[in-house]
TORPA-4810 file (N, C-alpha, C, O; in nm, 3 decimals):
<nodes>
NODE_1_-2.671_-5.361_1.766_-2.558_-5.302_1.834_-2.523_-5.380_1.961_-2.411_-5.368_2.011_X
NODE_2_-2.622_-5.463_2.018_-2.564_-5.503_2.099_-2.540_-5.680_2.078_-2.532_-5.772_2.160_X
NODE_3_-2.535_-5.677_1.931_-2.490_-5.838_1.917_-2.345_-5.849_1.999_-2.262_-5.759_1.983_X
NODE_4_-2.320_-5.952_2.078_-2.146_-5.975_2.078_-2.065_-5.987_1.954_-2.091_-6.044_1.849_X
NODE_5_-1.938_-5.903_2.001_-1.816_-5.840_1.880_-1.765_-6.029_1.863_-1.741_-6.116_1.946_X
NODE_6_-1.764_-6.027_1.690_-1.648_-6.150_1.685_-1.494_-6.141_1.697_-1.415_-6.182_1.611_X
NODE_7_-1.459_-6.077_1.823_-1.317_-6.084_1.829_-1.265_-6.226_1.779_-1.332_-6.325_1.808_X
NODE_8_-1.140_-6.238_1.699_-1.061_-6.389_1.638_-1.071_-6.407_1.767_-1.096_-6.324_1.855_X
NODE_9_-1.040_-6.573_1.776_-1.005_-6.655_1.889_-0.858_-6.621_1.983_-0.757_-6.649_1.919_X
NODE_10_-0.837_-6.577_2.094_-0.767_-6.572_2.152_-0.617_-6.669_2.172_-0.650_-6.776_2.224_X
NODE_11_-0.525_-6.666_2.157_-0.447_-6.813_2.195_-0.464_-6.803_2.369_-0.530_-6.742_2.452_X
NODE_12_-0.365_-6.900_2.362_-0.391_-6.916_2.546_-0.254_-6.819_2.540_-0.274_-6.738_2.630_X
NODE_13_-0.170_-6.798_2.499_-0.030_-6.701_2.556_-0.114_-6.560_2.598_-0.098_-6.484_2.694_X
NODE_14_-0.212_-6.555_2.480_-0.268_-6.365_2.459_-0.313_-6.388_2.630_-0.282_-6.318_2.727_X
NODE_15_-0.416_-6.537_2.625_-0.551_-6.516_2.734_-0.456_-6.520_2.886_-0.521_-6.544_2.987_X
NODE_16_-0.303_-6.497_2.901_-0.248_-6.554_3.002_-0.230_-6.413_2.995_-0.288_-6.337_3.073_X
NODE_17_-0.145_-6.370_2.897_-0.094_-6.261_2.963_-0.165_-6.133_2.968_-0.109_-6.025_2.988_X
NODE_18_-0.272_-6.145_2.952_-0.439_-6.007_2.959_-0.452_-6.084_3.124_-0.421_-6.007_3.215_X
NODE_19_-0.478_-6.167_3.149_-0.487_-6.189_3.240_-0.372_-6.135_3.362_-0.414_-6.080_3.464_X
NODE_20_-0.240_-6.156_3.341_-0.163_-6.083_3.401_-0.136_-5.976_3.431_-0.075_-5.941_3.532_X
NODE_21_-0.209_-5.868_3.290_-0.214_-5.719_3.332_-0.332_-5.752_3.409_-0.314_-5.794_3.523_X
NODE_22_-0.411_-5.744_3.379_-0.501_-5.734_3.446_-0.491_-5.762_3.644_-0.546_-5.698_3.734_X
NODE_23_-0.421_-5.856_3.649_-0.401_-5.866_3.798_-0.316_-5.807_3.853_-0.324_-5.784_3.974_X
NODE_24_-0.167_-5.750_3.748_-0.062_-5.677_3.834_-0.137_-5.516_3.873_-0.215_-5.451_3.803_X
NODE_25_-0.067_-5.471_4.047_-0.093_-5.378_4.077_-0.005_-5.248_4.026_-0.009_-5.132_4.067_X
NODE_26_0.082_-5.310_3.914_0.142_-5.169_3.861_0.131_-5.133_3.726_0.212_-5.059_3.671_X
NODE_27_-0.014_-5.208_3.641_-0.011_-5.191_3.514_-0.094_-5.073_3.505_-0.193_-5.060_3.578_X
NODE_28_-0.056_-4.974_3.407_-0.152_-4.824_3.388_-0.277_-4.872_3.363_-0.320_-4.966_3.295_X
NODE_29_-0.342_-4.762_3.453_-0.463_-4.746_3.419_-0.525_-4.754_3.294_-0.623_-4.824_3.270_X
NODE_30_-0.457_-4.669_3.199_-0.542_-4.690_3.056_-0.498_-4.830_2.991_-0.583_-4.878_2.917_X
NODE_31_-0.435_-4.868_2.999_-0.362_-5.053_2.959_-0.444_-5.070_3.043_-0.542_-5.029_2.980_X
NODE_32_-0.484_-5.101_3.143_-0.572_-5.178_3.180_-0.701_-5.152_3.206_-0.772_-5.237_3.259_X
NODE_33_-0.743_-5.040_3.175_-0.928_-5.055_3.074_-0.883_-5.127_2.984_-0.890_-5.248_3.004_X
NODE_34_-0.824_-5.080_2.860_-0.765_-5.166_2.710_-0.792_-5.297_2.761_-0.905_-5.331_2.725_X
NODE_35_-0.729_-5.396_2.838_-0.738_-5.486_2.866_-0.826_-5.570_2.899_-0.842_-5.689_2.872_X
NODE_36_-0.924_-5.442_3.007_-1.054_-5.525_2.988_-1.141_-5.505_2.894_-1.255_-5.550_2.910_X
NODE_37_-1.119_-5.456_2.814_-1.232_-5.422_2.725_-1.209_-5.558_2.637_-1.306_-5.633_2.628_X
NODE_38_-1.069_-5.600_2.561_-1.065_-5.685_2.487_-1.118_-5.857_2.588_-1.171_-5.961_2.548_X
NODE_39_-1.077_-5.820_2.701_-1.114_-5.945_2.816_-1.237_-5.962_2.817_-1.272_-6.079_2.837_X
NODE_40_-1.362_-5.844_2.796_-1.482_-5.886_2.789_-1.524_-5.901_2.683_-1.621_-5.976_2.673_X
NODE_41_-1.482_-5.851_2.586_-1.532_-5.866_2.450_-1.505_-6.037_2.366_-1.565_-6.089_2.272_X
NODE_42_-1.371_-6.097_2.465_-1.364_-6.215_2.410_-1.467_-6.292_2.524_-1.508_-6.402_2.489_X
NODE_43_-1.506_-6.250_2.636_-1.627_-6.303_2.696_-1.751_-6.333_2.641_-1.828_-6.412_2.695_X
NODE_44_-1.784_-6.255_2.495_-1.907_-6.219_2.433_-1.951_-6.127_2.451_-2.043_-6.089_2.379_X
NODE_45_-1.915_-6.068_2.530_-1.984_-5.872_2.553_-2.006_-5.818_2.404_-1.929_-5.869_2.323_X
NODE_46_-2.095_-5.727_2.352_-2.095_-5.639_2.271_-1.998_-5.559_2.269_-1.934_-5.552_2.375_X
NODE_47_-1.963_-5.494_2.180_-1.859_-5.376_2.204_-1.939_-5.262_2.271_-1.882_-5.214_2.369_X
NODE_48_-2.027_-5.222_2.249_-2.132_-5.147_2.335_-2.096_-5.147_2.412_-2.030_-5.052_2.453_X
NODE_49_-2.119_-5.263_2.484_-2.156_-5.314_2.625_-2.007_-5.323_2.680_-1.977_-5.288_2.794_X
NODE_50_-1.945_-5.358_2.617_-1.782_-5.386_2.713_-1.730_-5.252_2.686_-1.662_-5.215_2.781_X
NODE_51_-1.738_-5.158_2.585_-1.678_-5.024_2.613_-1.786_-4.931_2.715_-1.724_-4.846_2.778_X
NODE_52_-1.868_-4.931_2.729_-1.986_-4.893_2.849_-1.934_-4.913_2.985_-1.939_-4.841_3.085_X
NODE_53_-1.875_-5.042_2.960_-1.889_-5.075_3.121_-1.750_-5.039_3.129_-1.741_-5.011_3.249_X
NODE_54_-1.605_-5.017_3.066_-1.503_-5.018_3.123_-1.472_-4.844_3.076_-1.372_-4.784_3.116_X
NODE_55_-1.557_-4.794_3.004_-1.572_-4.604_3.028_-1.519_-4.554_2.924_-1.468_-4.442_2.921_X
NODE_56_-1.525_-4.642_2.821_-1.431_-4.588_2.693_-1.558_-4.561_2.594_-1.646_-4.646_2.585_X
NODE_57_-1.565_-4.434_2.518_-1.633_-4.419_2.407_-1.654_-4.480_2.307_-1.538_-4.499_2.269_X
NODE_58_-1.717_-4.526_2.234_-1.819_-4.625_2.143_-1.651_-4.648_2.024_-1.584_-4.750_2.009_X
NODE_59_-1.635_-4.538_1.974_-1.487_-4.519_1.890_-1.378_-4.530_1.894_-1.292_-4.567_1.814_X
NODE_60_-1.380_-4.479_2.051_-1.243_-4.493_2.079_-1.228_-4.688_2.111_-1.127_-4.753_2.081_X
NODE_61_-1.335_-4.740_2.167_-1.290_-4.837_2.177_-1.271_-4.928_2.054_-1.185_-5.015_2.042_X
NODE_62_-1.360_-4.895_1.968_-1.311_-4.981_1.816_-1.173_-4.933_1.774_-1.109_-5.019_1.713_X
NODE_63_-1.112_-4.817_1.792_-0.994_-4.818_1.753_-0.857_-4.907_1.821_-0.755_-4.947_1.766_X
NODE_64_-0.902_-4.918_1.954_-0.816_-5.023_2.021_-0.826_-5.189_2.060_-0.754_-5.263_2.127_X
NODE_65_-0.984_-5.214_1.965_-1.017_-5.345_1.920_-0.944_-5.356_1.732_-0.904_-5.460_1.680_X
NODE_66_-0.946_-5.275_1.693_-0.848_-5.302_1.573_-0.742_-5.259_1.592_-0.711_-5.251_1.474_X
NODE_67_-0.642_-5.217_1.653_-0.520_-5.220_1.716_-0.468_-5.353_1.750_-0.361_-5.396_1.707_X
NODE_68_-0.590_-5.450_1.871_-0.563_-5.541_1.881_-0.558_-5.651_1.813_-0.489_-5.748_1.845_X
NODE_69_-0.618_-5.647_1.730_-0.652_-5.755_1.592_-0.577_-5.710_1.515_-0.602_-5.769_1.410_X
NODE_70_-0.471_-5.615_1.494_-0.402_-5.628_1.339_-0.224_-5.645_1.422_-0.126_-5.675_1.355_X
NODE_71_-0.217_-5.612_1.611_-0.154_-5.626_1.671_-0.098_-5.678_1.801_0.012_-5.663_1.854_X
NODE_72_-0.184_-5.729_1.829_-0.221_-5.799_1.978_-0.186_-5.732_2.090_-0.184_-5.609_2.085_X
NODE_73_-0.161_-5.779_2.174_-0.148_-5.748_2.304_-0.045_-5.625_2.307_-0.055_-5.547_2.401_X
NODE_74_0.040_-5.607_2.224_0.130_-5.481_2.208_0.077_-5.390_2.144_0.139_-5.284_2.135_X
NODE_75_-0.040_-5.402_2.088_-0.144_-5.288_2.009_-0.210_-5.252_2.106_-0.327_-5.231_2.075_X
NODE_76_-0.180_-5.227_2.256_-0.323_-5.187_2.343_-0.178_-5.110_2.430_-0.188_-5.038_2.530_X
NODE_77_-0.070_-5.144_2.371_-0.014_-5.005_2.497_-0.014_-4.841_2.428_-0.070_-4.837_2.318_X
NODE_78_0.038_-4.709_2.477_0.020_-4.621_2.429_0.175_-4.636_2.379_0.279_-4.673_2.433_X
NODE_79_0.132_-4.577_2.219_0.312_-4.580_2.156_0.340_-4.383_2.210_0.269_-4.290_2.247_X
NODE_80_0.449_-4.401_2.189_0.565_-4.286_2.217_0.496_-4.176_2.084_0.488_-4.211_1.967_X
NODE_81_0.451_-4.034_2.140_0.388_-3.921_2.087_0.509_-3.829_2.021_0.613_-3.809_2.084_X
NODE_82_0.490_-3.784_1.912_0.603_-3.701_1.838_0.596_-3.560_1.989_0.512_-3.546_2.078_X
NODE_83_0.717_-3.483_1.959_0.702_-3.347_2.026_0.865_-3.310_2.049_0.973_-3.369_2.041_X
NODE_84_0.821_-3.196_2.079_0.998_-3.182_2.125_1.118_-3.250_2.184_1.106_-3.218_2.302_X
NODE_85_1.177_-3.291_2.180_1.294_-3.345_2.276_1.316_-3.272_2.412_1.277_-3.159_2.439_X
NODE_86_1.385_-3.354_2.492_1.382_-3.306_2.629_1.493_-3.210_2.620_1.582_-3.246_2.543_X
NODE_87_1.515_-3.077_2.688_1.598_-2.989_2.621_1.667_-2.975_2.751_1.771_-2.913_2.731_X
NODE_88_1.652_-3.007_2.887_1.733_-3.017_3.053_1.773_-3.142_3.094_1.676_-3.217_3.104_X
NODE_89_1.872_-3.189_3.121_1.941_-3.291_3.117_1.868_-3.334_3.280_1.768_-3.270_3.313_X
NODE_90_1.905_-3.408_3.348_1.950_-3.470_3.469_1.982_-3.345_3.597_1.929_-3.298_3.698_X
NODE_91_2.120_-3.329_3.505_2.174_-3.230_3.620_2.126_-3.058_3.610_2.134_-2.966_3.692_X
NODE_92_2.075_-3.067_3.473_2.008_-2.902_3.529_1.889_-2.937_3.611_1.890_-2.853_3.702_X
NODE_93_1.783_-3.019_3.629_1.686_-3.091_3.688_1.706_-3.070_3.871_1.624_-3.024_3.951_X
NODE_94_1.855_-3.128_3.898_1.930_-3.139_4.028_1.960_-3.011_4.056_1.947_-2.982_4.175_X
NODE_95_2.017_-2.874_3.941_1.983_-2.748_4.012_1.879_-2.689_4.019_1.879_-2.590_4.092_X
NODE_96_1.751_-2.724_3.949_1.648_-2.671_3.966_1.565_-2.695_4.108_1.492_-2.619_4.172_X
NODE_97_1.609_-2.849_4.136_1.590_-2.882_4.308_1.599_-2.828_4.407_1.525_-2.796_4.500_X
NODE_98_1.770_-2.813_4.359_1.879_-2.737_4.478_1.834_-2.600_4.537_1.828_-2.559_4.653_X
NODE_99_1.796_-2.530_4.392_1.781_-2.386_4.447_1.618_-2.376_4.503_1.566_-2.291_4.576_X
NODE_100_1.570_-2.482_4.447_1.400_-2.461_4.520_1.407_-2.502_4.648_1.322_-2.455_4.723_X
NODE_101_1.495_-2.586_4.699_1.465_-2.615_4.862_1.569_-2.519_4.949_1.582_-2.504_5.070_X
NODE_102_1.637_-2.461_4.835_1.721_-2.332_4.963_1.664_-2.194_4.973_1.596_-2.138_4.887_X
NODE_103_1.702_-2.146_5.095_1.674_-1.993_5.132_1.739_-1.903_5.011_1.860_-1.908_4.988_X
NODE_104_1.670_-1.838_4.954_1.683_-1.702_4.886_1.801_-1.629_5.002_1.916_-1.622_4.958_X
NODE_105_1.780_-1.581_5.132_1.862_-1.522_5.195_2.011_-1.580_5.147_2.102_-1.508_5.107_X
NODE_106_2.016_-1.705_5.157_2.187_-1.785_5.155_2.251_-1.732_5.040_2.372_-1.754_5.024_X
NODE_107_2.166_-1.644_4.930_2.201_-1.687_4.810_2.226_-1.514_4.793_2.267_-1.468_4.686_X
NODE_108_2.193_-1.419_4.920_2.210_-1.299_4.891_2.083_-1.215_4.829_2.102_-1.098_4.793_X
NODE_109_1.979_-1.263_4.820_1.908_-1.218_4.748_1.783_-1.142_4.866_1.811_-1.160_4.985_X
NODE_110_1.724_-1.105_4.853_1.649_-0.981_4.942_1.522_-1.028_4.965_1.441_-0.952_5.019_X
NODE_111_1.486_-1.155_4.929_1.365_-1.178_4.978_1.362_-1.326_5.000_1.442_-1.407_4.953_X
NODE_112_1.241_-1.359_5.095_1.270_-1.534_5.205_1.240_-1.619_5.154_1.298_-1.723_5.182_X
NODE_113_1.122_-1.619_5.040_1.065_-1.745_4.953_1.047_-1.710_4.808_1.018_-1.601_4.758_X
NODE_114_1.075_-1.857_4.736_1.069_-1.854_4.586_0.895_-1.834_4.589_0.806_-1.836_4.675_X
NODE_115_0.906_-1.812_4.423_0.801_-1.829_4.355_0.859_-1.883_4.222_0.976_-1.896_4.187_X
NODE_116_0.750_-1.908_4.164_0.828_-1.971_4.029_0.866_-1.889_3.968_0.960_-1.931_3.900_X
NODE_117_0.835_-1.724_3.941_0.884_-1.604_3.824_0.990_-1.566_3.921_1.063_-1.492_3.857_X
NODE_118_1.040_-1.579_4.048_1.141_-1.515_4.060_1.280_-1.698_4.033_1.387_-1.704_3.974_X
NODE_119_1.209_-1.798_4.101_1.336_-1.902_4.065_1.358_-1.874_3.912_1.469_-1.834_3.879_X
NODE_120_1.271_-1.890_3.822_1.276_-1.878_3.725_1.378_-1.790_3.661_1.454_-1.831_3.573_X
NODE_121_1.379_-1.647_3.717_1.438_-1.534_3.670_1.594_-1.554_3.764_1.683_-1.469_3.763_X
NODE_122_1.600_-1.663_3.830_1.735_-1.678_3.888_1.814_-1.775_3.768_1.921_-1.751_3.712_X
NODE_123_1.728_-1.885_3.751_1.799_-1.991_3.675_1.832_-1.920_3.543_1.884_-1.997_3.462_X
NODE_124_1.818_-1.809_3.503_1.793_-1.706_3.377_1.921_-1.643_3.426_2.011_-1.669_3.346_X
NODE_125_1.949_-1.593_3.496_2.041_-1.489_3.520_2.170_-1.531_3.578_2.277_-1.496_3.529_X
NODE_126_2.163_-1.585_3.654_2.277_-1.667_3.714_2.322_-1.807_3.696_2.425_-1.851_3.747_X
NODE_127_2.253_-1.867_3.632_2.258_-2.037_3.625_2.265_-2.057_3.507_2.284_-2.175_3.478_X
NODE_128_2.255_-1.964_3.394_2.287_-1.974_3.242_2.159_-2.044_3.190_2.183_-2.116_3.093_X
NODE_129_2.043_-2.042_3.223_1.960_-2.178_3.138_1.825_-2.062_3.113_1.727_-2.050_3.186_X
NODE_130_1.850_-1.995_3.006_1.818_-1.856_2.957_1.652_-1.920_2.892_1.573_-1.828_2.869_X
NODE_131_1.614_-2.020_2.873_1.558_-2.083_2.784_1.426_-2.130_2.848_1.329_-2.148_2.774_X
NODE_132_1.406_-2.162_3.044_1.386_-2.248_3.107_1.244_-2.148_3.128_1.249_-2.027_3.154_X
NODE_133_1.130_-2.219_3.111_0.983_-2.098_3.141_0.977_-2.160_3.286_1.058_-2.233_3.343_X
NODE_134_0.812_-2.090_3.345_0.816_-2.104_3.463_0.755_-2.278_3.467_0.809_-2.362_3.540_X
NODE_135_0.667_-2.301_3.400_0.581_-2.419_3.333_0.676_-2.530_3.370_0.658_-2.619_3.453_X
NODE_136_0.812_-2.503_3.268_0.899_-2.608_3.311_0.972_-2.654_3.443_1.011_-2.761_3.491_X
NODE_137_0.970_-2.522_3.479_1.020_-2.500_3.628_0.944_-2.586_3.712_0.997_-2.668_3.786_X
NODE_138_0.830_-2.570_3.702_0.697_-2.619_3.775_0.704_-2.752_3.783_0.733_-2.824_3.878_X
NODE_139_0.659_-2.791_3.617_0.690_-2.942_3.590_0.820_-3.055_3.653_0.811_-3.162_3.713_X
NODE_140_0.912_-2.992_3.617_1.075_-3.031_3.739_0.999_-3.061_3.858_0.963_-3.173_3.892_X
NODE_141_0.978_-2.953_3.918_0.946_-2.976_4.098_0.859_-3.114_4.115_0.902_-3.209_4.180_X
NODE_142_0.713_-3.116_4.039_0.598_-3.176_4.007_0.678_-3.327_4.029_0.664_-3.398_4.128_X
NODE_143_0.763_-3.355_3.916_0.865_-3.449_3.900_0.891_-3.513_3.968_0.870_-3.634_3.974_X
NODE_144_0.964_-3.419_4.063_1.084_-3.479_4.150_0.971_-3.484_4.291_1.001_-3.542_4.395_X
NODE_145_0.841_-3.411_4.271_0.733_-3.472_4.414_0.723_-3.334_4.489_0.657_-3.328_4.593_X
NODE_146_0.789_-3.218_4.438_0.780_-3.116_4.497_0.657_-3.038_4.449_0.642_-3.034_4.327_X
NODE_147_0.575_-2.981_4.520_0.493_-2.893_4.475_0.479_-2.754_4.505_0.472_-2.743_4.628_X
NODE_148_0.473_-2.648_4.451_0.462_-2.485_4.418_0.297_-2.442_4.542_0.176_-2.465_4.542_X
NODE_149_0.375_-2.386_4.609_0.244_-2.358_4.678_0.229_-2.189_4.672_0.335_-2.129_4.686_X
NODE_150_0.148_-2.135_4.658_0.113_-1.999_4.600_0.094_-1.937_4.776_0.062_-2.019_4.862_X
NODE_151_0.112_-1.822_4.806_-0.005_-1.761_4.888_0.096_-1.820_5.041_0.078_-1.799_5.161_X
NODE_152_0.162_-1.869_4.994_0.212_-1.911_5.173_0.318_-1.843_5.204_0.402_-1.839_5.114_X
NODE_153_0.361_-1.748_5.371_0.446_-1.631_5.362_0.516_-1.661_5.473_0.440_-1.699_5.562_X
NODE_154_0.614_-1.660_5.500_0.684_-1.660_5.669_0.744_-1.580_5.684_0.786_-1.518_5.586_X
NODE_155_0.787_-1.531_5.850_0.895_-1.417_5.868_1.043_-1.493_5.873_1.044_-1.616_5.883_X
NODE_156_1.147_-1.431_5.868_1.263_-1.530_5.917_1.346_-1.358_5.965_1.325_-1.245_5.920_X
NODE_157_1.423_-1.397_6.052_1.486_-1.309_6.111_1.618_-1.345_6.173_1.659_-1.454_6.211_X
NODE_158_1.682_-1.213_6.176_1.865_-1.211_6.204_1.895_-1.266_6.305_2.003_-1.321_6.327_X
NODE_159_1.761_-1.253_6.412_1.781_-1.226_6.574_1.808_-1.393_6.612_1.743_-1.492_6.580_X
NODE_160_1.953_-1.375_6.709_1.963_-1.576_6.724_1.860_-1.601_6.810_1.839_-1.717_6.846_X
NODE_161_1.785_-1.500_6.851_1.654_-1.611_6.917_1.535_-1.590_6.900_1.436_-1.587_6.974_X
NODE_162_1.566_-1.565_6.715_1.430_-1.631_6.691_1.344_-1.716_6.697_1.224_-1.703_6.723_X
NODE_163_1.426_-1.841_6.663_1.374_-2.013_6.646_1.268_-1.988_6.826_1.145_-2.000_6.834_X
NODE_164_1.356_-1.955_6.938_1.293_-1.975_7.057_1.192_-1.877_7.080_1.128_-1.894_7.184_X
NODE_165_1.158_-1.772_7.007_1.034_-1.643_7.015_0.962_-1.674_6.962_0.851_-1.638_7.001_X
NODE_166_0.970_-1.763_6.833_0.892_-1.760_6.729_0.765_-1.887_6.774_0.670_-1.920_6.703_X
NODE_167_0.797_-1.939_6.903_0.710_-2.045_6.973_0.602_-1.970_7.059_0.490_-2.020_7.069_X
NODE_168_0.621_-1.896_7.099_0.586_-1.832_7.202_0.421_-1.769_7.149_0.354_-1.700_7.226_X
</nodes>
């Protein structure tokens, strides 16, 4: 098991451009284990030994050493997963924003901060998007860099001098 794998001979295009993922700072993480794994394995590493050291399971890495051998260097990215289609465009995305960074008050509504079951139950009732769970709701924010914080409460008040009491 721990003879070195006979990966085929590399050309120099493959050995240039493994080398290139490998050095750019914006190639994914999992492409680039993949990368080294086939980088050490054409070193002479065992497969053992080169899926050991770069954290990939004994299997999983033979499946992306014959990926690479029946496909090269385009056999080590992740292909596109069946599943639903995206069912919120762009611009429902941009109201799901809109209404998460505004006051509930502006909007008439009786209480100071979202949660996701009440935005949720807004974009449901008023915004027509009858369809939208909280999950997705979530995911949007996640997205766009916003995050759902649970448990956090403020007062806000009528009085114009609040902003200057509320220091005090």
């Amino acid at each position: 098991m721990n003879t070195p794998y006979r990966l085929r001979e590399l050309s120099e295009d493959q050995l240039v451009r493994l080398q290139d993922l490998l050095r750019a700072a914006n190639t994914p993480a999992r492409l680039f284990t993949r990368c080294r794994l086939i980088w050490l394995l054409a070193g002479g590493y065992s497969i053992a030994r080169a899926s050991d050291y770069v954290g990939l399971h004994y299997t999983n890495a033979q499946k992306w050493v014959r990926r690479f051998e029946a496909e090269g260097i385009d056999g080590l990215y992740t292909r596109p997963r069946s599943g639903r289609p995206r069912v919120y465009d762009e611009t429902d995305e941009d109201l799901v924003i809109d209404l998460a960074t505004s006051r509930p008050k502006e909007l008439g509504l009786d209480f100071t901060t979202w949660s996701l079951p009440k935005l949720t139950d807004y974009l449901h009732e008023h915004e027509h998007l009858p369809d939208m769970s909280h999950e997705t709701v979530r995911r949007i924010l996640h997205r766009r860099g916003l995050r759902h914080v649970t448990g956090v409460t403020w007062c806000d008040s009528d009085d114009p001098e609040f902003e200057a009491k509320k220091g005090r």
